[in-house]
Each structure stands twice: as C-alpha cells, then as structure tokens.
SELUM-162999 format. One record per atom (N, C-alpha, C): residue in one letter; atom name; x, y, z. Coordinates in Angstrom, 3 decimals. Example, Ala and Ser with C-alpha at 12.3 -4.5 7.8 and 13.67 -1.06 7.14 Angstrom:
2
+------+------+----------+----------+----------+
: type : atom :     east :    north :       up :
+------+------+----------+----------+----------+
:    a :    N :   13.190 :   -5.690 :    7.800 :
:    a :   CA :   12.300 :   -4.500 :    7.800 :
:    a :    C :   13.200 :   -3.300 :    7.800 :
:    s :    N :   12.850 :   -2.250 :    7.080 :
:    s :   CA :   13.670 :   -1.060 :    7.140 :
:    s :    C :   12.900 :    0.030 :    7.870 :
+------+------+----------+----------+----------+
end
This chain:
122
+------+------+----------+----------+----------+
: type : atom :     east :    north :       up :
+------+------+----------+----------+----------+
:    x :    N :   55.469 :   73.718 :  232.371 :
:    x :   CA :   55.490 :   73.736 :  230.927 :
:    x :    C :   55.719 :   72.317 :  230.428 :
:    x :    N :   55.009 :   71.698 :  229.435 :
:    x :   CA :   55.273 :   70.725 :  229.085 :
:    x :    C :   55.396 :   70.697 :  227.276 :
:    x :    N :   56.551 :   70.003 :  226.560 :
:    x :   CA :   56.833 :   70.220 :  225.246 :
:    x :    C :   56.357 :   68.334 :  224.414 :
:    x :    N :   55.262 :   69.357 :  223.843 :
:    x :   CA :   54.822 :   67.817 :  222.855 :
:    x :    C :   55.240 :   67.598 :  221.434 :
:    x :    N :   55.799 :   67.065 :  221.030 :
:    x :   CA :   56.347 :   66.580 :  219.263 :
:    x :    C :   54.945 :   66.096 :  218.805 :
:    x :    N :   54.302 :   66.844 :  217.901 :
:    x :   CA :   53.438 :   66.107 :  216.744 :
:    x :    C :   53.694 :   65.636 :  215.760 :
:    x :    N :   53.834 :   64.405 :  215.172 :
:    x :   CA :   54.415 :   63.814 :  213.819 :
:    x :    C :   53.275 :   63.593 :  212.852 :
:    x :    N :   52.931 :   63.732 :  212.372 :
:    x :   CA :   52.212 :   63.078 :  211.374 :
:    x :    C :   51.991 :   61.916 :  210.695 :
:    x :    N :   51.426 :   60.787 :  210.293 :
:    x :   CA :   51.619 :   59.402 :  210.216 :
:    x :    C :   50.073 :   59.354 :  209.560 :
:    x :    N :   50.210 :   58.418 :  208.766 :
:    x :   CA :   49.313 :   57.512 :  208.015 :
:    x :    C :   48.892 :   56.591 :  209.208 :
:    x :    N :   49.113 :   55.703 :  209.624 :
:    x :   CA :   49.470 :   54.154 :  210.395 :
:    x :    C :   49.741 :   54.660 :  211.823 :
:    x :    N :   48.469 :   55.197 :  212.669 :
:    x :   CA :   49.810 :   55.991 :  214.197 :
:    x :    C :   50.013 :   54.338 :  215.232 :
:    x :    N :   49.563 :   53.572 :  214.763 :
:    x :   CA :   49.765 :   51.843 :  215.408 :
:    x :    C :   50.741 :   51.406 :  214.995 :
:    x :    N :   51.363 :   51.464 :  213.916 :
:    x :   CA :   52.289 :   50.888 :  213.118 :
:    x :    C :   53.665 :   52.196 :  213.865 :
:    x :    N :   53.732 :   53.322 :  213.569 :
:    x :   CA :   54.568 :   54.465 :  214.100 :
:    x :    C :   54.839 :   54.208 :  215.297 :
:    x :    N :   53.265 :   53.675 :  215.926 :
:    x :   CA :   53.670 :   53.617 :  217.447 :
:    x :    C :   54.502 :   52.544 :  217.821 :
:    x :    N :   54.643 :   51.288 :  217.354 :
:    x :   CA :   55.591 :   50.219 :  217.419 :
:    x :    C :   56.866 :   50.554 :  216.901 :
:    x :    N :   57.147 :   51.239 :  215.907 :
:    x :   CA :   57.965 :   51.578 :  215.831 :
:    x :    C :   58.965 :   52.614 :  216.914 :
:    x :    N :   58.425 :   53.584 :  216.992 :
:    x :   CA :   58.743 :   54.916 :  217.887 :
:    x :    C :   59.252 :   54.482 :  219.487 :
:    x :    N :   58.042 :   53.139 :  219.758 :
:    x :   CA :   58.345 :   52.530 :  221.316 :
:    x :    C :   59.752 :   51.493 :  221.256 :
:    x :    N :   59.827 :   51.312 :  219.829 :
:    x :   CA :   60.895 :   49.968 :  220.148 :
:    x :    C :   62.591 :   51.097 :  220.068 :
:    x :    N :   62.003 :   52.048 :  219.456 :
:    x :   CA :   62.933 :   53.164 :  218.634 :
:    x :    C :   63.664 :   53.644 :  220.160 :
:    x :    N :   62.477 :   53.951 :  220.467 :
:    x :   CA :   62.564 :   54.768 :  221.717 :
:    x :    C :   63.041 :   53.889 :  223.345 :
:    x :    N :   62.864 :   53.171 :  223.311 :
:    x :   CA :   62.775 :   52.118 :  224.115 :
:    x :    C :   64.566 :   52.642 :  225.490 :
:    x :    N :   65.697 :   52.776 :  224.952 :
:    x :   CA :   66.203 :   53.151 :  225.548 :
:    x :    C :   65.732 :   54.577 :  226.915 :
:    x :    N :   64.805 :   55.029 :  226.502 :
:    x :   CA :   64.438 :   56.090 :  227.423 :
:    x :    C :   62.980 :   56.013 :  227.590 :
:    x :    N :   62.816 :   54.579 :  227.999 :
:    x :   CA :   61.587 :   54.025 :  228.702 :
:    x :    C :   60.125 :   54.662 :  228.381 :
:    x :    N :   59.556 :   54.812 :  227.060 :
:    x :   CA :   58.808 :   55.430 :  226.745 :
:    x :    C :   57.570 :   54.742 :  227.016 :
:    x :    N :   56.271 :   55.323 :  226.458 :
:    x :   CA :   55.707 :   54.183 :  226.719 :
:    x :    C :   53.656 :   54.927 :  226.246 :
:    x :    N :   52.946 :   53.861 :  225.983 :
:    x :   CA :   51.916 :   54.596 :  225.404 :
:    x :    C :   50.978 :   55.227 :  226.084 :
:    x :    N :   50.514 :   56.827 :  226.013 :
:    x :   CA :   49.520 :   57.374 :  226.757 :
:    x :    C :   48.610 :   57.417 :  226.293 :
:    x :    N :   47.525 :   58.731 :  226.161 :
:    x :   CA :   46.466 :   59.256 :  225.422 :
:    x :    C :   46.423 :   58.728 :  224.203 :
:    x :    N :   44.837 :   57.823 :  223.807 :
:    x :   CA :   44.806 :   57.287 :  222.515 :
:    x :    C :   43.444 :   57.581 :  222.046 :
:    x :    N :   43.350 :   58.601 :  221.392 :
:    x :   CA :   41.986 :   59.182 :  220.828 :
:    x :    C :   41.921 :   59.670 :  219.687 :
:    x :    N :   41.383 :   58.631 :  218.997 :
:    x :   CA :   41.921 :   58.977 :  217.013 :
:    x :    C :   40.911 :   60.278 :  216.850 :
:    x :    N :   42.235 :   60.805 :  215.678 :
:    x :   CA :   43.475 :   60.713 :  215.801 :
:    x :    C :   44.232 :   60.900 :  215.842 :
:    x :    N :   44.611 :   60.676 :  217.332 :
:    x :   CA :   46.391 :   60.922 :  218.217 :
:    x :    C :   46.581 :   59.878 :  219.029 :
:    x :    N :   47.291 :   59.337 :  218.856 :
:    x :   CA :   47.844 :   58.511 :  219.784 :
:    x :    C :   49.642 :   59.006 :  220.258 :
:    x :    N :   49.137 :   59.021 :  221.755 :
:    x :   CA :   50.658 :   60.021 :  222.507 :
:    x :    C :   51.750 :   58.600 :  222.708 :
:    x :    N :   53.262 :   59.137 :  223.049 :
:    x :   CA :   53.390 :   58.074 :  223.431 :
:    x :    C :   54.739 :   59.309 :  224.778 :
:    x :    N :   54.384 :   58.589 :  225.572 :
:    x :   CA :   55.460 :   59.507 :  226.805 :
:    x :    C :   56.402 :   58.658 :  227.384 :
:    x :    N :   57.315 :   59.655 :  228.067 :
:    x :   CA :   58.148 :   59.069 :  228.644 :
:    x :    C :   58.393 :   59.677 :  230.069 :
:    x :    N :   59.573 :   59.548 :  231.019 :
:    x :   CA :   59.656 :   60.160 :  232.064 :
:    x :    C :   59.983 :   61.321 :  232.369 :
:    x :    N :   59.279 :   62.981 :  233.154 :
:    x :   CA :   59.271 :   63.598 :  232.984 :
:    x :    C :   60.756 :   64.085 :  233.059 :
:    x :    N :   61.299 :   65.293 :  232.511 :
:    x :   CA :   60.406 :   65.836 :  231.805 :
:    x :    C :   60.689 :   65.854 :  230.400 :
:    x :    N :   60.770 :   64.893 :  229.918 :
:    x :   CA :   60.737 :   64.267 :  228.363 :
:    x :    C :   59.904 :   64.266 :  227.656 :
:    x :    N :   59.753 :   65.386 :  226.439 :
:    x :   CA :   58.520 :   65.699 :  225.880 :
:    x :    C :   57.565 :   64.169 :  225.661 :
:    x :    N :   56.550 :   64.424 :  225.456 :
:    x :   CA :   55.647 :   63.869 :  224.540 :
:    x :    C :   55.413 :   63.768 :  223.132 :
:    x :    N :   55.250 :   62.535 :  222.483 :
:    x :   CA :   55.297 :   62.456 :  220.656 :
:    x :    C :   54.138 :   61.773 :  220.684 :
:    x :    N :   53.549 :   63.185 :  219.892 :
:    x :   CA :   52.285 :   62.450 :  219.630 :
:    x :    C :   52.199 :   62.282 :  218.340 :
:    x :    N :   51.870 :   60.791 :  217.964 :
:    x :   CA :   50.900 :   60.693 :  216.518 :
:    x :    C :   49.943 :   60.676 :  215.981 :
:    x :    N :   49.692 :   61.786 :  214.902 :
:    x :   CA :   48.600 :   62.058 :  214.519 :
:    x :    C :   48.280 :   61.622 :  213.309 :
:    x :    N :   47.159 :   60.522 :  213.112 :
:    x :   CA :   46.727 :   60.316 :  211.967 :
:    x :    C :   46.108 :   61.026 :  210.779 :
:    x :    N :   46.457 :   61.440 :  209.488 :
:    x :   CA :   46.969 :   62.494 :  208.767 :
:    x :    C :   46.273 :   61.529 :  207.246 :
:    x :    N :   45.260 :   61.750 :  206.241 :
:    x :   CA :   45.156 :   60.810 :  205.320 :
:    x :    C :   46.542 :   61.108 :  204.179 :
:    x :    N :   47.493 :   61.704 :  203.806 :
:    x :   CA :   48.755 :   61.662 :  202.857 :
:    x :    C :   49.953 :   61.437 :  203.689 :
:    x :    N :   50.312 :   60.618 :  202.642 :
:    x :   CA :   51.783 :   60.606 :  202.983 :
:    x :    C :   52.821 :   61.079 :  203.119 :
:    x :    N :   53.574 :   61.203 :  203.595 :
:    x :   CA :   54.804 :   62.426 :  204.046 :
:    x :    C :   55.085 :   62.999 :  202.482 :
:    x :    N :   55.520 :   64.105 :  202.310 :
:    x :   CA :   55.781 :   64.905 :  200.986 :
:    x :    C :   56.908 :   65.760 :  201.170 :
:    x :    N :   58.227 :   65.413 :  200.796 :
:    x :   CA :   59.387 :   66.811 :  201.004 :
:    x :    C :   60.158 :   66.431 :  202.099 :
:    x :    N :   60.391 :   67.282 :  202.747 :
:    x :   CA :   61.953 :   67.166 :  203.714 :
:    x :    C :   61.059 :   67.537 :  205.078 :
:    x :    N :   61.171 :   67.036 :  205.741 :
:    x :   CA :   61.051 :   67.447 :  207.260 :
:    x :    C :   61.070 :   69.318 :  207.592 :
:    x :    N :   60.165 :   70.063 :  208.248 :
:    x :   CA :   60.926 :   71.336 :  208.637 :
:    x :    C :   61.138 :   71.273 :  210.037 :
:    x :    N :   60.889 :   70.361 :  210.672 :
:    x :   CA :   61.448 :   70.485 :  211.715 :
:    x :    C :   61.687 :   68.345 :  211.839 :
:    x :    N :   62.932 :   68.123 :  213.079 :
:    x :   CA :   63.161 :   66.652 :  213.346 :
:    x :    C :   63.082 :   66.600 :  214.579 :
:    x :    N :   63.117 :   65.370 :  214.725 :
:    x :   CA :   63.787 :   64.344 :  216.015 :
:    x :    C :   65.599 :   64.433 :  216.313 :
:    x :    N :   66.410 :   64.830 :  217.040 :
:    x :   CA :   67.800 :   64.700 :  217.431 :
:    x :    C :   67.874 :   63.536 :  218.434 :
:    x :    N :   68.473 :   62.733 :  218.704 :
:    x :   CA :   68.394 :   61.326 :  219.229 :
:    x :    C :   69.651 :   61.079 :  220.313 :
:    x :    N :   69.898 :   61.402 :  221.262 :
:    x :   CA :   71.552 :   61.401 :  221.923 :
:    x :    C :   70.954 :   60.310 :  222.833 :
:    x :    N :   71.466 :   59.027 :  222.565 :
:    x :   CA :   71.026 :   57.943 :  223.177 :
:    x :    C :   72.460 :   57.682 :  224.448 :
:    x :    N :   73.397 :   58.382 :  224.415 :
:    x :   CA :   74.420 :   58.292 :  225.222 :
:    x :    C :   75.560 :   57.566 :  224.938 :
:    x :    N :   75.751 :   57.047 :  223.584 :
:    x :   CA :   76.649 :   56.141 :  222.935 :
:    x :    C :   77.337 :   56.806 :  221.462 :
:    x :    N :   78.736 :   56.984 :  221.849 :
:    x :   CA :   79.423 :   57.415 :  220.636 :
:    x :    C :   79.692 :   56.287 :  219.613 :
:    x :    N :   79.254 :   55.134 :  220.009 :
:    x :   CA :   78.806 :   53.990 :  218.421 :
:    x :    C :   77.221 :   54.606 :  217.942 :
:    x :    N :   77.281 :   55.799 :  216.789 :
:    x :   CA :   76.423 :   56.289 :  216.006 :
:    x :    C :   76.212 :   54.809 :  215.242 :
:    x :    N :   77.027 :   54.012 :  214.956 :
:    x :   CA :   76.616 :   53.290 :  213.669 :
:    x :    C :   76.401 :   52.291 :  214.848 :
:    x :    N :   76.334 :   51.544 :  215.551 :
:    x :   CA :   75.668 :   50.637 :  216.163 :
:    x :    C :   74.297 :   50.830 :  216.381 :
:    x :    N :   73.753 :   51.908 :  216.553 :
:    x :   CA :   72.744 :   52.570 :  217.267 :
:    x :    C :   72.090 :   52.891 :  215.743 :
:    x :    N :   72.353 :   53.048 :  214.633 :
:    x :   CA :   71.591 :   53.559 :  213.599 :
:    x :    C :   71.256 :   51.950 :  212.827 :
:    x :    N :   71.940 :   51.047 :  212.844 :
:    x :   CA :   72.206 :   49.610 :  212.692 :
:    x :    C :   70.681 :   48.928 :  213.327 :
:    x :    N :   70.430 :   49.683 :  214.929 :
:    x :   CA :   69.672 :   48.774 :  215.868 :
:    x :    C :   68.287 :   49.644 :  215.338 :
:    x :    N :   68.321 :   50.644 :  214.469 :
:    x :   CA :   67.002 :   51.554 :  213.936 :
:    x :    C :   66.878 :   51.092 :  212.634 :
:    x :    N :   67.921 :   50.339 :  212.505 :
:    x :   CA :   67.318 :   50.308 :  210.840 :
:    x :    C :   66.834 :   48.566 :  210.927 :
:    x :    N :   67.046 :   47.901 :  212.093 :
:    x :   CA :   66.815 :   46.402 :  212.384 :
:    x :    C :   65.164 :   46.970 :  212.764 :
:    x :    N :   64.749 :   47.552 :  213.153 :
:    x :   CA :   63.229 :   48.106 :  213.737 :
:    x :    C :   62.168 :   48.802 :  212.500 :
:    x :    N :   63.199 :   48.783 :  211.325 :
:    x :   CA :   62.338 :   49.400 :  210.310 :
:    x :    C :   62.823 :   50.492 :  209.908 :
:    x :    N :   63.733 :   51.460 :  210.219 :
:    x :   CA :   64.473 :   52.659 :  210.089 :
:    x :    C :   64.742 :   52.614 :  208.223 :
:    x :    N :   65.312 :   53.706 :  208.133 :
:    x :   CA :   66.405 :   53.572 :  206.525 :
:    x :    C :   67.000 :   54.376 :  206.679 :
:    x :    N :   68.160 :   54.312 :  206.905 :
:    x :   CA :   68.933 :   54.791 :  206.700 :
:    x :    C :   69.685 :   56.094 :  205.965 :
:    x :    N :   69.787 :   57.501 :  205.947 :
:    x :   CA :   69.594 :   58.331 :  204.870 :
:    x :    C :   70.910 :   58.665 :  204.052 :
:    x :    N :   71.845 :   58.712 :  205.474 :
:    x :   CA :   73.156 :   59.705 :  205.153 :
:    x :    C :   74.217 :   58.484 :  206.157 :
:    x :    N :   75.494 :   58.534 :  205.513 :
:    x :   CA :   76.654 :   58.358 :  206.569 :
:    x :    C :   76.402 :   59.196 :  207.786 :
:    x :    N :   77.697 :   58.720 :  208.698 :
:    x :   CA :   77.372 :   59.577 :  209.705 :
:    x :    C :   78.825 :   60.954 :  209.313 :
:    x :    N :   78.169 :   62.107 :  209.740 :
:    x :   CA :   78.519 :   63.449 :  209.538 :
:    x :    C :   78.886 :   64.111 :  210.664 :
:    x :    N :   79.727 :   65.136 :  210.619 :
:    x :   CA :   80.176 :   66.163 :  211.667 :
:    x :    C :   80.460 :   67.522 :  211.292 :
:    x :    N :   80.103 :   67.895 :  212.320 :
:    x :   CA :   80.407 :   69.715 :  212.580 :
:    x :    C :   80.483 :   70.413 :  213.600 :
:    x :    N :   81.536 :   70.859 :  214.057 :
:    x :   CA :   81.650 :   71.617 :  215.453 :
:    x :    C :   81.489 :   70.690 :  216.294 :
:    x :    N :   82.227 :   69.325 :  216.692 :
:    x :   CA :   82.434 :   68.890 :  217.133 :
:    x :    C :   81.126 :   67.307 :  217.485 :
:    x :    N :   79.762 :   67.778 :  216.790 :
:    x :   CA :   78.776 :   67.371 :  217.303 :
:    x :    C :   78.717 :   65.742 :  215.156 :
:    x :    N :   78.699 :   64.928 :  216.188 :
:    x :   CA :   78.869 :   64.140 :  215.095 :
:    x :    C :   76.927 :   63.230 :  214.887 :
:    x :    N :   76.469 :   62.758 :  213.516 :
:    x :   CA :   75.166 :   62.263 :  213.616 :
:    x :    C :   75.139 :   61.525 :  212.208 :
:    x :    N :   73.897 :   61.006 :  212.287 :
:    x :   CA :   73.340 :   59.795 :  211.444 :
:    x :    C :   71.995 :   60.244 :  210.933 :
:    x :    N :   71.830 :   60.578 :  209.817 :
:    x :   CA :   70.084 :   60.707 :  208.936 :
:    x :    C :   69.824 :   59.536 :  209.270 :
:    x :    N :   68.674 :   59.700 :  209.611 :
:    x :   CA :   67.194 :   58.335 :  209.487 :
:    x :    C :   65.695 :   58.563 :  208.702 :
:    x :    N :   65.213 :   57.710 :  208.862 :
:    x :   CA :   63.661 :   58.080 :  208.189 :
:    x :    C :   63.139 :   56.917 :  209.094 :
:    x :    N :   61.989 :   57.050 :  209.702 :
:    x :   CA :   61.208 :   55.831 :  210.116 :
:    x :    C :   60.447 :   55.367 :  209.065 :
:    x :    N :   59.189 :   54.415 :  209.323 :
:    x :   CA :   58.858 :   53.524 :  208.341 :
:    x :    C :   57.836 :   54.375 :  207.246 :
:    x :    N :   57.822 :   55.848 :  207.731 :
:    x :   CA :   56.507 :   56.871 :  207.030 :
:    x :    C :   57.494 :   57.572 :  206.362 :
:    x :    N :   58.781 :   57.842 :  206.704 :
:    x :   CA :   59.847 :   58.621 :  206.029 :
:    x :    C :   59.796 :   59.763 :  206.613 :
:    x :    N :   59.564 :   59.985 :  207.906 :
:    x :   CA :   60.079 :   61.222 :  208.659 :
:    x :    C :   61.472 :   61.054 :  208.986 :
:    x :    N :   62.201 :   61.774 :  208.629 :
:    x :   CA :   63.309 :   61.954 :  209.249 :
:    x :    C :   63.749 :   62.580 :  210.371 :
:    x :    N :   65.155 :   61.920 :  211.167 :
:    x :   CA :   65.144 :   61.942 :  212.807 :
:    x :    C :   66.619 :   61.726 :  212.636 :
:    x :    N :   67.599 :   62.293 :  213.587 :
:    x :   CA :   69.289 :   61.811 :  213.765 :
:    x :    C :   69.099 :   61.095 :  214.413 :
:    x :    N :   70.203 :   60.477 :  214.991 :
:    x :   CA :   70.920 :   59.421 :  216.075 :
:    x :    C :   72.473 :   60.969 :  216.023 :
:    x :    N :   72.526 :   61.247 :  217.246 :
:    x :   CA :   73.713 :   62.002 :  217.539 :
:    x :    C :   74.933 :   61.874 :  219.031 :
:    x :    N :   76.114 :   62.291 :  218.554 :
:    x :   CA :   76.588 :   62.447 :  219.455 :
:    x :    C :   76.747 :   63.660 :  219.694 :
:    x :    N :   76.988 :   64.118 :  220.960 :
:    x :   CA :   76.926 :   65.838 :  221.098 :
:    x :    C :   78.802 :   65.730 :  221.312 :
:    x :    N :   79.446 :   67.143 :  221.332 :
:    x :   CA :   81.176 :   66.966 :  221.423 :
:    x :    C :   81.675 :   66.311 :  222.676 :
:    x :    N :   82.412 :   66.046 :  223.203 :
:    x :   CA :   82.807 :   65.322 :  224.039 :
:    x :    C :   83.220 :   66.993 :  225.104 :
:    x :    N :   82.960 :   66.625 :  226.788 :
:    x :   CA :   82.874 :   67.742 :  227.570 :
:    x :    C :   84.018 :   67.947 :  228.197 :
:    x :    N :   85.155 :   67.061 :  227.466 :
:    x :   CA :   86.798 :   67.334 :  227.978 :
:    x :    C :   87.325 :   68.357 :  227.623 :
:    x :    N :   87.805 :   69.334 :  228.176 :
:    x :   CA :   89.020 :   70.223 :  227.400 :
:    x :    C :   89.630 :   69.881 :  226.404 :
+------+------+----------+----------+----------+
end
C-alpha cells in the first residue's frame, strides 16, 4: 500500500522548492514530473506529495493538512526555519491533550502544523 498527499498549487516549481527545503529534514526529494503533477518522495514508507497544477488559487480553509513531527520540541525554532523558506505563519503555538503545534501556510496558503506529539514518559 502506498499513501500519496495531493496539494493543489498554482506554481508546482515554486511549491516544489519550497516543500523540498520544507521538507528537507526527512530527505525528500523529486520524483515523477508530468504536468500537471510533479511528485516529490521520500524514504519508504513515507507517503508521497504530489503537486498538482490547478489554474485558482487556494479559496477557504484546508479540509484536510499536513501534521509535521520533525522530532524537536522547539515548535518555534522549527516554525521560525519555515517561515525563513517562505512559510507564514498562522497561529501561536497551541495545545491539547498533551500534543502541542504551530499553524502554517506555505507560499500558496495551504495550511500544514509543525507538531509535537505528548512526551512517552509516565
């Protein structure tokens, strides 16, 4: 079974620089490029995000996102190093049930977290 993310994007060249530098901690990297989709993968078994070139621009709220657990409980360092790549920033960072995170938007305005999941101590 393999799980692919389709995003939607105006620009999937511009997304894709973004998404690879975004992504870059979990060695991603560009596959299948046949407008228009351009994939970008990583090591299995780490879905696939593909971008699909779409002529409008994002409209409304996301119904589905990106969750981001890069392995670092500095949320704001890590949302800091997304918004240096083009990110914006949406929300402080927030918590609930132990699981703490950061709103983002990339440069099309999809929105995506940066999260920490609860800590696995008693």
């Amino acid at each position: 079974m393999q799980i692919v993310v389709t995003l939607d994007c105006v620009d999937t060249e511009a997304q894709a620089d973004f998404w690879l530098a975004a992504l870059a901690p979990l060695d991603y990297r560009r596959g299948f490029h046949g407008p228009p989709y351009l994939s970008l993968v990583g090591q299995t078994p780490a879905p696939t995000l593909l971008l699909q070139r779409v002529p409008e621009p994002k409209q409304g709220k996301n119904r589905m996102h990106l969750d981001l657990d890069f392995g670092t409980a500095d949320l704001t360092s890590e949302a800091n190093r997304l918004e240096r790549l083009g990110a914006e920033r949406l929300s402080e960072e927030m918590s609930e049930h132990g699981f703490r995170w950061i709103v983002l938007a990339d440069p099309e305005g999809n929105e995506f977290c940066v999260f920490n999941p609860p800590s696995s101590r008693p």
